[in-house]
N, CA, C and O of each residue as an XYZ file, in Angstrom:
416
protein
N      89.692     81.183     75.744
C      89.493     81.239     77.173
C      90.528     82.198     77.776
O      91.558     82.574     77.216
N      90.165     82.487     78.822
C      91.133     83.816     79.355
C      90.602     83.047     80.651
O      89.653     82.353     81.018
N      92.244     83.801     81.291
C      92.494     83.553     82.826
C      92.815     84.681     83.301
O      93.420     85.573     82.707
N      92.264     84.689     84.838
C      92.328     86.123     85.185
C      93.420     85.619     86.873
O      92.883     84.986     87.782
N      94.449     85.927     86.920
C      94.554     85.815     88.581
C      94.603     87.087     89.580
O      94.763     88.204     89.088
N      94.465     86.927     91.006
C      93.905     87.973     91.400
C      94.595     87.946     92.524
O      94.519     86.885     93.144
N      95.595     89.234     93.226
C      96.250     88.973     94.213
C      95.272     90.002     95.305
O      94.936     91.127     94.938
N      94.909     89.488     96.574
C      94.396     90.187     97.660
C      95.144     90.250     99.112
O      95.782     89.355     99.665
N      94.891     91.485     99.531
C      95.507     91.504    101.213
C      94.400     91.821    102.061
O      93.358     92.400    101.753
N      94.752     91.374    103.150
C      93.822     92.002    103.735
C      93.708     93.089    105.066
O      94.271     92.442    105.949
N      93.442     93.905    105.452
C      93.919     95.188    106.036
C      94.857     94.501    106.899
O      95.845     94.453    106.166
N      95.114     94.063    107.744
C      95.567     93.914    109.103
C      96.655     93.072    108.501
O      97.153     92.517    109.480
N      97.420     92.594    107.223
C      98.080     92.501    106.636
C      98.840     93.344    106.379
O      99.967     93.031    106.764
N      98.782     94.660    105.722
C      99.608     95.447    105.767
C     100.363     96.077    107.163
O      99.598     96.594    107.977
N     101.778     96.064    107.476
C     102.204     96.300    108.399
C     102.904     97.562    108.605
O     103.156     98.030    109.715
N     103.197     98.072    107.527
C     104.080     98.685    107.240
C     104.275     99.858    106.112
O     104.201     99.422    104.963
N     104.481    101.086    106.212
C     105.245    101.993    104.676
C     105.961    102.222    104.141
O     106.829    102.655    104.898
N     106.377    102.252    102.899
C     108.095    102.291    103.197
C     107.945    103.791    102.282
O     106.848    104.074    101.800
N     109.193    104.751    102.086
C     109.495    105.616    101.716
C     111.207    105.743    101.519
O     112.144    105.711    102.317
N     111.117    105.890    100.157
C     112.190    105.982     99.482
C     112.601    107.633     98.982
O     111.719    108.364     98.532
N     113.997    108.092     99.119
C     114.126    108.956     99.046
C     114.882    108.971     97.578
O     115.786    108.150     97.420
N     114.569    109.821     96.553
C     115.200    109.527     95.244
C     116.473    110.042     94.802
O     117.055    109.608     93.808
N     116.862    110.874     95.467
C     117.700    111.624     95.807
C     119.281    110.569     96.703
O     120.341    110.399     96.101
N     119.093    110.171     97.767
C     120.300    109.614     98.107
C     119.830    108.181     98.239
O     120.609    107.266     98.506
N     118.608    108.024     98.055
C     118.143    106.285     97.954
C     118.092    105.527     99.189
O     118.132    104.309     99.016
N     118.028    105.863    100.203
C     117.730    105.644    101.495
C     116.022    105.229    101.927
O     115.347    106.234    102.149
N     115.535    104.363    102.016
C     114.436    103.563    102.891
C     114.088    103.876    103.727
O     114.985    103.861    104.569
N     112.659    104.413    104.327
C     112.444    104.544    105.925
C     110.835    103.430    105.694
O     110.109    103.324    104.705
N     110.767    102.880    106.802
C     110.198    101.898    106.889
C     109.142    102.143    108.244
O     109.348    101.890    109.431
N     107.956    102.726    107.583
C     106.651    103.032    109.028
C     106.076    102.049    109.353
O     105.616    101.255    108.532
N     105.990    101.911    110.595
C     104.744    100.912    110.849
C     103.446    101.551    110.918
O     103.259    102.606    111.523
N     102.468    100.849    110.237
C     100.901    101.448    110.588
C     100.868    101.185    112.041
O     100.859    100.074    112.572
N     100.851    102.510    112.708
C     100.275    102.656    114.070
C     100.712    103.886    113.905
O     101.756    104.273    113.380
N      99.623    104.633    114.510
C      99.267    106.431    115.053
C     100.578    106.938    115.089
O     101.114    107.706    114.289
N     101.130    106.310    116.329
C     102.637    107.154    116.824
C     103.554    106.756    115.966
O     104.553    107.457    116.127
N     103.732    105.844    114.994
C     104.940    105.879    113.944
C     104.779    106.411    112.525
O     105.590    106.543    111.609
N     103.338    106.703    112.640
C     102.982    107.427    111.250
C     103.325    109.102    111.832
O     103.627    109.801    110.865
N     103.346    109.783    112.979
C     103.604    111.149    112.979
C     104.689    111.092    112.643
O     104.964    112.111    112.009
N     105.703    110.266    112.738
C     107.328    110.211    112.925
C     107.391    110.875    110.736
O     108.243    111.669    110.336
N     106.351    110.287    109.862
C     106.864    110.769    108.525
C     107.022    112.027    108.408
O     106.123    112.699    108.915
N     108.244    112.838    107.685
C     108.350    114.074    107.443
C     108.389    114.259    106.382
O     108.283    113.337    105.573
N     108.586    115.771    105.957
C     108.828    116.297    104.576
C     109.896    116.079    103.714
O     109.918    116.043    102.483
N     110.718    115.949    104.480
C     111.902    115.642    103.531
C     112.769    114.475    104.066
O     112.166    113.812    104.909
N     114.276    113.968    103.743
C     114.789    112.968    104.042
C     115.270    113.196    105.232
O     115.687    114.304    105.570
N     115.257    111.755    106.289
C     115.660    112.568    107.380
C     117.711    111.924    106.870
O     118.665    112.176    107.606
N     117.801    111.360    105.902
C     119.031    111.373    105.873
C     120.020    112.350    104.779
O     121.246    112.429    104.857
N     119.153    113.058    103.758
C     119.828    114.237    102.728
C     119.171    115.362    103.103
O     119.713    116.466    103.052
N     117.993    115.185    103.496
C     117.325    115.969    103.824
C     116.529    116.934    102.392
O     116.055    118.058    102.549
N     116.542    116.080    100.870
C     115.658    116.481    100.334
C     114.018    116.755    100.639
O     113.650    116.560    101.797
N     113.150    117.141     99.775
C     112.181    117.188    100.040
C     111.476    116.467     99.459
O     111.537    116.695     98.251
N     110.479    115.287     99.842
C     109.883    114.248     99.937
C     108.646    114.766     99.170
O     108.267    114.161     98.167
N     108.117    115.681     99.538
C     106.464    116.055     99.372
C     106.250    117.447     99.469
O     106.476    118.035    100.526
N     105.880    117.964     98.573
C     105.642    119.776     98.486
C     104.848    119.917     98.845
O     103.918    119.126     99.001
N     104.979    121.549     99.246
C     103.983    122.180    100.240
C     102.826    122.655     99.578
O     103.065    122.644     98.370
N     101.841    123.009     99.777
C     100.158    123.224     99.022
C     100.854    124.701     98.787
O     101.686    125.107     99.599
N     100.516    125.402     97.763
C     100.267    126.546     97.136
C      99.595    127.271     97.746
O      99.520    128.374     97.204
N      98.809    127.146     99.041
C      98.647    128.095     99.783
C      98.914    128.540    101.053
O      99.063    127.449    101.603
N      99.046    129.183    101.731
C      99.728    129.165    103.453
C      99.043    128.337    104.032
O      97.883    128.749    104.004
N      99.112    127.311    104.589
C      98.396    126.512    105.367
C      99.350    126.180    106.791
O     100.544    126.146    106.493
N      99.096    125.937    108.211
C     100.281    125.573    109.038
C     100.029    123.770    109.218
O      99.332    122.898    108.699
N     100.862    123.864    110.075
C     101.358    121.929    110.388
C     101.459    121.178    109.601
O     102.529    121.258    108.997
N     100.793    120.402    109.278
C     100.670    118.919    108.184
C     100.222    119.129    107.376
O     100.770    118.748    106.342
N      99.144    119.748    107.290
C      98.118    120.189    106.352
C      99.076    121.308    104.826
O      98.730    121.531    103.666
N     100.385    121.762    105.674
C     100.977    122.497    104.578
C     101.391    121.156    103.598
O     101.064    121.454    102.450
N     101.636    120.598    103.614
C     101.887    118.971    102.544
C     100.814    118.054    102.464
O     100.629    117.099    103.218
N     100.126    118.396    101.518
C      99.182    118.030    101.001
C      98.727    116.317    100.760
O      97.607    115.808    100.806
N      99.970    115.738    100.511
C     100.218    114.529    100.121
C     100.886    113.738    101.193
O     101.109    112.527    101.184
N     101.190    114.678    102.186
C     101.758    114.071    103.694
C     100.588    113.779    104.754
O     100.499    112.891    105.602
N      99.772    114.768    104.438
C      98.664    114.890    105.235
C      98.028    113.628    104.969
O      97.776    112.912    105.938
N      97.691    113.194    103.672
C      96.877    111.925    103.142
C      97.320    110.856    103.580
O      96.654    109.919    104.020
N      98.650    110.943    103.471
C      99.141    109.311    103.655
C      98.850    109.602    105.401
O      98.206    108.698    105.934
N      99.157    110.470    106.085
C      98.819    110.171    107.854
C      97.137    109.697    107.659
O      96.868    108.541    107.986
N      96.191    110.445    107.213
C      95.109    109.845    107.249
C      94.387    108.290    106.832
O      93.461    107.642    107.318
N      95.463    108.045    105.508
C      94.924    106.573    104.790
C      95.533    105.808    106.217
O      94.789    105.101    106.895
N      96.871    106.023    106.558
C      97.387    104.924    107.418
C      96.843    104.747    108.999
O      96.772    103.755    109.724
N      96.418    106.458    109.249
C      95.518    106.743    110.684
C      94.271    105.574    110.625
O      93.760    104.967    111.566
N      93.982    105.491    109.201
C      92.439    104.891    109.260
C      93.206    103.480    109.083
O      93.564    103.033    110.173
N      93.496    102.791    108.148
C      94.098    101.817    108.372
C      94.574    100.609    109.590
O      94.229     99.435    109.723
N      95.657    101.610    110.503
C      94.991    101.493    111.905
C      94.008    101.235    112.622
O      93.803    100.276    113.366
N      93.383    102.139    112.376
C      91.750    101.679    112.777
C      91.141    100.787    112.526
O      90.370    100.293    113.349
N      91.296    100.331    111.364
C      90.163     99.452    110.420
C      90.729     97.748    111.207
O      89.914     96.850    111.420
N      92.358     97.607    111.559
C      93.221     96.755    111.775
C      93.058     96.161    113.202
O      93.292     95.048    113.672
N      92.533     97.400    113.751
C      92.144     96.874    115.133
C      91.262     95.718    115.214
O      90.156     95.552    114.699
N      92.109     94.780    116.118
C      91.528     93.421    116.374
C      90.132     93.551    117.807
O      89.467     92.705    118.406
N      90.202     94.793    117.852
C      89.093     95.014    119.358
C      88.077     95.480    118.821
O      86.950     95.679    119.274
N      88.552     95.665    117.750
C      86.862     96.204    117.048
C      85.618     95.245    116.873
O      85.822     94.108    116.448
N      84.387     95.643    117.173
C      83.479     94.734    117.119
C      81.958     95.042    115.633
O      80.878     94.519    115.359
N      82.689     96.016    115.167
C      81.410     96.650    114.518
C      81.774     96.435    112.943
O      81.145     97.203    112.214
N      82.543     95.665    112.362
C      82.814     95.121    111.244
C      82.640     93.753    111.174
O      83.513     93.064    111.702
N      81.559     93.121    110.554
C      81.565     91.757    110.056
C      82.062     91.144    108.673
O      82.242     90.001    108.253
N      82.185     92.285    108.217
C      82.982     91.846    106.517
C      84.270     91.855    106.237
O      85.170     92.596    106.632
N      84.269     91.017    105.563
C      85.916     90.404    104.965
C      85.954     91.890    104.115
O      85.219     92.277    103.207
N      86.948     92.467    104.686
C      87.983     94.010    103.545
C      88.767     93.109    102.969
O      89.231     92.136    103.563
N      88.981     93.410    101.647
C      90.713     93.310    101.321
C      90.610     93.749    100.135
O      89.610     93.968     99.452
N      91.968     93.896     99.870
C      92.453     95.201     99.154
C      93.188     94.485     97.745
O      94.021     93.581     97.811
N      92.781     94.983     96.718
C      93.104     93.902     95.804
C      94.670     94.951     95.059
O      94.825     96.172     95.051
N      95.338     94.148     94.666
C      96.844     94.575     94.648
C      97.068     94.142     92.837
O      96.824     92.996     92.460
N      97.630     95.404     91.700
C      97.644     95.461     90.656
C      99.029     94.561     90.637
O     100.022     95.119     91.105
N      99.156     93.447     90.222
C     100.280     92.763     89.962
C     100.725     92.819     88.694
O     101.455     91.882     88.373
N     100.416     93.980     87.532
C     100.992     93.670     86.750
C     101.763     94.812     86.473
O     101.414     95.983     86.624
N     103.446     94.145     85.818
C     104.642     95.283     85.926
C     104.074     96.457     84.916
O     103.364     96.357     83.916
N     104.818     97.926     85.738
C     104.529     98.781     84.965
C     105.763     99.071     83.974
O     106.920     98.655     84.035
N     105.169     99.880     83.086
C     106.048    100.046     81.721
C     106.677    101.740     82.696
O     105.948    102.416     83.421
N     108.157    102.032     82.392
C     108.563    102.731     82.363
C     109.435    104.152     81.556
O     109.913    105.054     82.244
């Protein structure tokens, strides 16, 4: 017999991003909402390494960080999805969460 357990969240659960800088090890901590997700930048705002490289091609604003751009969009939508005024979702979301440790 096998047992399976299964950890779930559900959107409006998640509150928060965090971002770790590897470099001087410093935490910044977003809240999902619009105006605290523009606040993420490219690099640390305390060493001021760089967090997330720029796309290989000239691109301007956000869109030059490829991987910066994504996370504003997953968390833009996120937002969205979290909104308690919304009326046009009847289904239970949730987001199922890999609990098992990774090998390093």
């Amino acid at each position: 017999m096998t047992t399976e357990t299964r950890t779930f969240i559900e959107i409006d659960d998640i509150l928060s991003i965090e971002v770790g800088c590897p470099n001087c090890k410093v935490v910044a901590c977003y809240p999902v909402a619009i105006e605290a997700i523009k606040k993420l930048q490219s690099s640390c705002h305390h060493c001021n390494h760089q967090l997330f490289d720029m796309a290989s091609t000239h691109v301007a604003g956000v869109d030059a960080f490829p991987a910066l751009a994504s996370l504003y969009q997953i968390l833009g939508n996120l937002s969205k999805m979290a909104n308690p005024e919304r009326t046009d979702i009847h289904a239970t979301i949730r987001l199922r969460l890999n609990t098992e440790s990774k090998a390093k």
